[in-house]
N, C-alpha and C positions, 0 to 999 in steps of 0.2 A: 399488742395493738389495741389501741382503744373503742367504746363506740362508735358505732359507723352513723354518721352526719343524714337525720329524714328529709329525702325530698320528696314535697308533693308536688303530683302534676293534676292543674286543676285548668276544665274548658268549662266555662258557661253556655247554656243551652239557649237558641233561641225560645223565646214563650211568647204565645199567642193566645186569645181569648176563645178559640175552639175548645169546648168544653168536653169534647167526645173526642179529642185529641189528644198522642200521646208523644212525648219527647220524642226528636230523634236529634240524638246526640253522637256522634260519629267521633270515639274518643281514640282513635288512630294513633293521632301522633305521644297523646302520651303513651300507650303500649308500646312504637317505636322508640323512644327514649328509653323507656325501660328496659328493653333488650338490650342495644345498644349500648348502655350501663353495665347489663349484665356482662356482656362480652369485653368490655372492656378492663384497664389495671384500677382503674377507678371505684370499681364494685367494692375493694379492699377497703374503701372510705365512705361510701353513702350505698346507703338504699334507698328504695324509693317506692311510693306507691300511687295509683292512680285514684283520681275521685272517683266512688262505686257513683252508681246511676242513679239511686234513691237523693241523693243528694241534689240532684236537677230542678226537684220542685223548692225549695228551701228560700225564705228572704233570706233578703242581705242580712243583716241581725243573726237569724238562727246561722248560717253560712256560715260567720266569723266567728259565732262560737264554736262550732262545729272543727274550722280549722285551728283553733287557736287550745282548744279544749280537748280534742279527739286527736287531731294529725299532727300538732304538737312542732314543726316543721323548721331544718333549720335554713332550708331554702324552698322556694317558689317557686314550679315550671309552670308558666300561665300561657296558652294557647288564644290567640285574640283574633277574634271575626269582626267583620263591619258591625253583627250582632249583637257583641258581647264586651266590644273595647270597651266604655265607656264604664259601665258598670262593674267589668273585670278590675277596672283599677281603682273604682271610686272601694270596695270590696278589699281588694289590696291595701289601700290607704289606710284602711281599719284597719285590719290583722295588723300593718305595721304598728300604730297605733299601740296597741297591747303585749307584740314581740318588738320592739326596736331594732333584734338582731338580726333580723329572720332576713335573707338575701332573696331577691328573686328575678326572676329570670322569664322573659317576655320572647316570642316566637308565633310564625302560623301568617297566613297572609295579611294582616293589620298592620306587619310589622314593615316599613320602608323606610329610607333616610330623611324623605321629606314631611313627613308625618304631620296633619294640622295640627295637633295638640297630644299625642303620644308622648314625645320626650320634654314638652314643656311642662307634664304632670313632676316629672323628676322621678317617678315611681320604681321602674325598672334600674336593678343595678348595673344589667347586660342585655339587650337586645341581640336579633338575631334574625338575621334577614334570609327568605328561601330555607333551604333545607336545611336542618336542622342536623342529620345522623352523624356529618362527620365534624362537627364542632363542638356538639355534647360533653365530650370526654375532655376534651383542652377547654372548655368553659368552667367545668368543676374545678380540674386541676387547678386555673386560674383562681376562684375563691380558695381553694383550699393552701395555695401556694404563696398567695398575691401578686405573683408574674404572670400581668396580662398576658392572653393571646394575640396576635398581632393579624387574625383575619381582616378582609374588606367587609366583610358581612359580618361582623361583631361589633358594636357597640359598649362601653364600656363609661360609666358616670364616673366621671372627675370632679369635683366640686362642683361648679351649676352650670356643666355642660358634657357633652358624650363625643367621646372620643372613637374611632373608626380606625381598626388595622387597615397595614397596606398589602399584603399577604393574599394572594387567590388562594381557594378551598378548592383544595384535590375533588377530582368528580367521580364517581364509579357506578357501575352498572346497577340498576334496582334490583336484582339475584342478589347483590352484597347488601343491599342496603334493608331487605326486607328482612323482620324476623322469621327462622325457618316455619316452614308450613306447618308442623304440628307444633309449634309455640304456644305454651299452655295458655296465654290471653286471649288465643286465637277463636274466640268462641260465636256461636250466633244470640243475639239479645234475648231479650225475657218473652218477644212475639216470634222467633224462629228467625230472625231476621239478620244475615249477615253480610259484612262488604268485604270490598277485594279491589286491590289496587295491584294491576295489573303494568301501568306503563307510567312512568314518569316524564314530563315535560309533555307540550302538546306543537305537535304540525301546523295547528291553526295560527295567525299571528292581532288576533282581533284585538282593537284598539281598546276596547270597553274594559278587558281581561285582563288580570293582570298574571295568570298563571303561567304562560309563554313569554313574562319579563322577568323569573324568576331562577328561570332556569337553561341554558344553551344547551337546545339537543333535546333527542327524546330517547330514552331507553327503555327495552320492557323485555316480559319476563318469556321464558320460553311456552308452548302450547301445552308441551308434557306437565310445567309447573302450575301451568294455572287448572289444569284437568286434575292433578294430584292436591292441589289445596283446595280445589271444589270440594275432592272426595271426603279430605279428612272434616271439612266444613259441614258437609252431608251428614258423617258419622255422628259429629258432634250435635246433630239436632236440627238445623239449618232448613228450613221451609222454603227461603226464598235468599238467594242473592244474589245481589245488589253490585255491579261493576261502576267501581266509583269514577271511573277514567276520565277524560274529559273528551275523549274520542274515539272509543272501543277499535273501530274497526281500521285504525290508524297502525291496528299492530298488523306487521308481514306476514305473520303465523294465524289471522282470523279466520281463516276457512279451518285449518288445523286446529284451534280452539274449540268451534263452533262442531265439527266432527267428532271430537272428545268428549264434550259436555253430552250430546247424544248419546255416546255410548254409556256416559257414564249415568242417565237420566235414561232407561227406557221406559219406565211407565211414567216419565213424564211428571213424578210426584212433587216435583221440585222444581218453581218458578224461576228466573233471571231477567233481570234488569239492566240496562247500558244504557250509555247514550253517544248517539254516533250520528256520523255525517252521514245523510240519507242519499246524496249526491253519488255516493260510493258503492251504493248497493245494487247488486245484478238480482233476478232472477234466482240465482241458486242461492245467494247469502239469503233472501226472502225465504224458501225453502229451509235451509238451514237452521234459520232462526225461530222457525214456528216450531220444526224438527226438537229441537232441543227444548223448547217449552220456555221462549222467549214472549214472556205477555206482558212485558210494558215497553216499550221504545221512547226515549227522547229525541227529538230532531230538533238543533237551534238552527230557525229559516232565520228570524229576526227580522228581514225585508224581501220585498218580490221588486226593489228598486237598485236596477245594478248599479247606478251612481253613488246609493246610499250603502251597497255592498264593498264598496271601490274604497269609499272613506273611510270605512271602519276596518280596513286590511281581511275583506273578507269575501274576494271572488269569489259565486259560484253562478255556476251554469245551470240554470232555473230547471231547462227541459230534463236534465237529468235527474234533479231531486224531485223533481213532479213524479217521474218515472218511479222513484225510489223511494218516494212516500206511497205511491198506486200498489207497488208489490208489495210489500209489509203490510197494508191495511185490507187486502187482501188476501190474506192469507190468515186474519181474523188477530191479527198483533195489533195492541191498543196503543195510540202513537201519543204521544204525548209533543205539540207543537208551540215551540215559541216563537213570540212575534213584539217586537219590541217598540216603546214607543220615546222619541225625543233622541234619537241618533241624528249625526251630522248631515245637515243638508237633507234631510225627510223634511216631508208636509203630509197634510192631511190626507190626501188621495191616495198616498203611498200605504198609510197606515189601514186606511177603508178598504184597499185593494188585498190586500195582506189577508187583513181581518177575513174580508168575503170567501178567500182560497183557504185561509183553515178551516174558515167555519162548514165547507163544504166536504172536507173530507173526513173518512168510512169513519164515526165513531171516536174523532179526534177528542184529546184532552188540550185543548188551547188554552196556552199558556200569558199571559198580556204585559209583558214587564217593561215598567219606565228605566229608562237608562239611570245607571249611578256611575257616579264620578269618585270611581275605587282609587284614592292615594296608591300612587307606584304606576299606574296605567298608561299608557300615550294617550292617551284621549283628555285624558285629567289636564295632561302638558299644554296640549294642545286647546284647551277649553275657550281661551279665546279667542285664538283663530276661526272656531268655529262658530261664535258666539253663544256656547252651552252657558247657562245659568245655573246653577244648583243649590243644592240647601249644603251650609258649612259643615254638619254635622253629620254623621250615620243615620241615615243609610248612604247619605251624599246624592238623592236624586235629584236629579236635572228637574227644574220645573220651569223653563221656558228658552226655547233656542233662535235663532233671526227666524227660523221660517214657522215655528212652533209657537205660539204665546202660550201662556199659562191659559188663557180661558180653551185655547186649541186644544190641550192635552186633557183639561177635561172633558172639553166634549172625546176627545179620542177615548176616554174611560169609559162611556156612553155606548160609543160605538162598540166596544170586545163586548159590552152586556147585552146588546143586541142580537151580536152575533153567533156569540158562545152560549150566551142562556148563564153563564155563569157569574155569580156576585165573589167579587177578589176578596180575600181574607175571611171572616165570619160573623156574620150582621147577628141582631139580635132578633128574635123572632117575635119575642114580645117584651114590651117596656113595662106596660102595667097589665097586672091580671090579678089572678089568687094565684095560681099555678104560673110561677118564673122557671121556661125549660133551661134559661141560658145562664142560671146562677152556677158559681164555682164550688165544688164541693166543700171545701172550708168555710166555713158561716161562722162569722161573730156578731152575738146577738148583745147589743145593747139597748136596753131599759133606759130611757130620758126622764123618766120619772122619779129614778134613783142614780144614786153615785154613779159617776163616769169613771171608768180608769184612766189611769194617765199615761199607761200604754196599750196598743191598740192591741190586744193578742192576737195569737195564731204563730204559727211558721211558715206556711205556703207564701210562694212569691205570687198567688193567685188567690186571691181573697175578696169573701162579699161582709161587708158588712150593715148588720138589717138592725135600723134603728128602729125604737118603738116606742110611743107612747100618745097619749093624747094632748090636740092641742100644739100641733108641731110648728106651724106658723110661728108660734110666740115663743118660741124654742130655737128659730133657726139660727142665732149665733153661736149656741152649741151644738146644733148638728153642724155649722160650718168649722168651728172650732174643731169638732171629730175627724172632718173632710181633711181640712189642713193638717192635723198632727199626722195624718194617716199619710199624706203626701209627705211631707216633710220629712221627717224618720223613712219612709220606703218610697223613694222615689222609682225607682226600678220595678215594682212589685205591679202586676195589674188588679186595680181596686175598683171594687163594683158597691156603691153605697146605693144601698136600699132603705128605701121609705116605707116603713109602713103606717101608715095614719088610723086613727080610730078612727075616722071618718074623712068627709070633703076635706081639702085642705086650698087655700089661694095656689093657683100656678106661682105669683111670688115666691113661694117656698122654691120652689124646684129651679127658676132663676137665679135665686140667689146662691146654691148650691150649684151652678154653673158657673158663677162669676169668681168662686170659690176656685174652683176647678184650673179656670183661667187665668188664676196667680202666678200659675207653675210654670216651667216650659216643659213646652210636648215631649211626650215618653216617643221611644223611639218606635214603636208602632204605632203612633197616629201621624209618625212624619212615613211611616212605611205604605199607608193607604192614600187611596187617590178615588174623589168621589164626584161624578158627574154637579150633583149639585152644591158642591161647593164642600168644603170643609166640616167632616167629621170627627167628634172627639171617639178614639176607641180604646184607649189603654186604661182610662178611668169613665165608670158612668155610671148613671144613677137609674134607678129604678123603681117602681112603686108596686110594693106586696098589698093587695086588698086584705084585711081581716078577716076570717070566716064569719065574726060577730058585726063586722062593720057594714054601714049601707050608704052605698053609692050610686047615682045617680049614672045612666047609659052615657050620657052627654058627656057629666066631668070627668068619667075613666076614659072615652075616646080623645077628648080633649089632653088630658094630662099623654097617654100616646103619643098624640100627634107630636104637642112638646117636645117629648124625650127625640122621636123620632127626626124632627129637625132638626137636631144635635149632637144624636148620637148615632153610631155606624153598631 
């Protein structure tokens, strides 16, 4: 037998400009594959391995060499989120680029038939729609045989277009489909931090979602298995976890869960998370869940408008989750409340009415999310009927509805910062000082007074870089020159260009380095943020370092603030 064929399984992490912030990369599905590999006649031909987690902070550049240099690969399992399409394939396109041979293979919720620009990339050799475990093994075979598989949920590139079996995928219960509990992947991350997927498919049928068009039926695991993979979880190092379900207490066995995890947690050393329909909770499941040392709760309300409950396939009866948010937050469990803005047939009142009942309850974490129009969803289908608006691209947020306008929703942003006290995503605290707290640990420092390089160093996908020298006004079409090559080559990457001047410098400068800025189209987290006053740039921004030796005037350092500050988030 020959060597066995490397598959990498690689997922892109969402990144944000939280500088005390740390990945969280849930790389689930590629350990599922891998078992599944493992268990399978296919292991006789490939192994496989999954991207380690240091790999998260990496540009696209070091990335490609990394895959192309280290993992060597002769196929691609890529995992795709609203988060990570875009730059997953733009990433792809490289590595092909330098392997031409290298096959790959596309999966995870980004992936649907009707996809805005998915299969028009050409990138994927196979797509792969919903669950992945039982199609894995007849996907390989297929590259390694060349006799496609003939599922509905497979995709497969023909010359310049993708071809779809007609074939249904056998279904079976999540006990088969999960790797066993002590599976050496099975581990808690580098903070004690571990998940657990408990039930598959969800009860709810909400239009927004696309997780309940993915899959017919819900199955889950029994109370014994999930208290036995606590344990070995616990062994393993496990501080706190994490129930990734999309409806915890959805499962018939949740009091019997909830009774296990207490036994198995009496001193309570060990935190749990879920999120679950609050409509659902008595009384004892409140008890229960304090019991067991349940301190974070999710509840999605989304609306206190039963009309607007009704459209989005999302009945609930108000007085009972009022009730069932009262008993948890009373019982000292920290809720975590979402409240959504730019659903069908909402207005403003609805959204201020909402806002006022989270904001009043025990110690809530109010959540404020704008609708997106997830490809695969009923809602998406449906977007004209309702008259939703959205941005084409990821995140795909609705930005104006018939009873919504666009200036509506942002006052509606206005309003959650009112009510919550909370600012969404992570502002910068300061634009211009001596002391920058919100710079990214990676610093490249370039001297305008000497050679430029002609590449912008570093490897971080988060990167500041502090220009310097005197005189920068009459310099700024190579600080813009910098800005551009630094976009250009790393679109994906968040870049924070910093001034520092030997002295005053014209606000000019720092407009003109906006206007720079403005060449590009928007990185997917400045389409991700929503700002009362109107549009903020956040994925790239500028900033100005004081010299210890330089002297500035109180006026032109508040002044240059204020600048950034009308600009930047």
């Amino acid at each position: 037998m020959g060597k066995r064929q490397k598959i990498f399984s690689i997922q892109l992490p969402y990144v944000d400009n939280h500088v005390a912030g740390n990945y969280e990369n849930l790389r689930l599905a590629g350990m599922y594959l891998r078992n599944v590999l493992e268990k399978s006649s296919e292991k006789s031909f490939y192994e496989m391995s999954v991207s380690p987690a240091w790999v998260d902070s990496l540009n696209d550049r070091n990335l490609v060499d990394y895959i192309v240099n280290r993992e060597k690969p002769s196929v691609i399992a890529a995992t795709l989120y609203l988060w990570n399409v875009e730059r997953t394939l733009d990433v792809l396109r490289s590595v092909r680029i330098r392997l031409p041979s290298v096959r790959i293979l596309v999966g995870g919720p980004e992936v649907v038939t009707d996809h805005p620009f998915l299969f028009q990339s050409s990138i994927p050799d196979g797509a792969a729609v919903g669950e992945g475990e039982h199609v894995f093994p007849g996907i390989l075979r297929s590259l390694r045989t060349g006799r496609v598989t003939d599922y509905k949920s497979v995709a497969w590139r023909k010359g310049g277009r993708y071809v779809w079996g007609s074939s249904d995928v056998p279904r079976s219960e999540l006990c088969a489909l999960l790797p066993s509990a002590g599976y050496r992947l099975n581990t808690p991350n580098s903070d004690g931090i571990a998940y657990m997927e408990t039930s598959r498919g969800c009860p709810l049928k909400c239009a927004f979602c696309c997780y309940n068009q993915k899959r017919q039926g819900v199955s889950f695991i029994t109370a014994d298995e999930v208290v036995a993979r606590a344990a070995i979880l616990i062994r393993r190092g496990a501080k706190e976890i994490r129930f990734i379900d999309p409806t915890f207490n959805s499962n018939p066995e949740f009091e019997n869960i909830l009774h296990g995890l207490i036994r198995l947690n009496p001193g309570r050393r060990v935190s749990f998370f879920a999120e679950l329909r609050a409509e659902k909770i008595t009384g004892e499941h409140a008890g229960l869940l304090h019991k067991a040392n349940f301190r974070e709760i999710e509840a999605g309300v989304q609306s206190r408008d039963p009309a607007v409950l009704r459209a989005i396939g999302r009945p609930t009866d108000i007085k009972r989750l009022d009730r069932g948010i009262k008993l948890m937050s009373n019982k000292g469990i920290k809720l975590t409340v979402d409240v959504m803005c730019g659903l069908p047939s909402q207005a403003l009142p609805d959204i201020r009415k909402s806002l006022q009942w989270a904001s009043r309850v025990k110690k809530a974490n109010v959540q404020f999310l704008h609708t997106l129009l997830i490809p695969g969803t009923a809602l998406r289908l449906k977007r004209k009927e309702y008259g939703l608006v959205s941005l084409e691209t990821p995140p795909y947020r609705v930005t104006s509805t018939r009873s919504l306008s666009s200036e509506n929703m942002s006052y509606a942003e206005g309003l959650a910062e009112k009510y919550t006290g909370r600012l969404m995503d992570s502002p910068a605290l300061r634009f211009a000082g001596r002391k920058l707290p919100d710079l990214y640990d990676e610093k490249v420092r370039i001297d305008l007074s000497r050679a430029v390089p002609l590449t912008i160093p570093g490897k971080h996908s988060r990167r500041a870089i502090i220009m310097k020298g005197p005189e920068l006004y009459a310099r700024k079409s190579l600080v813009c020159r910098i800005v551009r090559q630094a976009i250009r080559t790393e679109p994906h990457t968040l870049w924070q260009f910093v001034v520092e001047p030997a002295g005053e410098e014209p606000l000019n400068l720092f407009d003109a380095i906006v206007s720079e800025i403005d060449r590009f189209p928007r990185h997917l987290l400045d389409n991700m943020t929503v700002r009362p006053e109107g549009y903020r740039r956040v994925a790239r921004r500028i900033f100005v370092k004081l010299s210890p030796q330089g002297k500035y005037g109180r006026n032109w350092v508040a002044a240059v603030d204020s600048f950034l500050r009308s600009r930047f988030y």
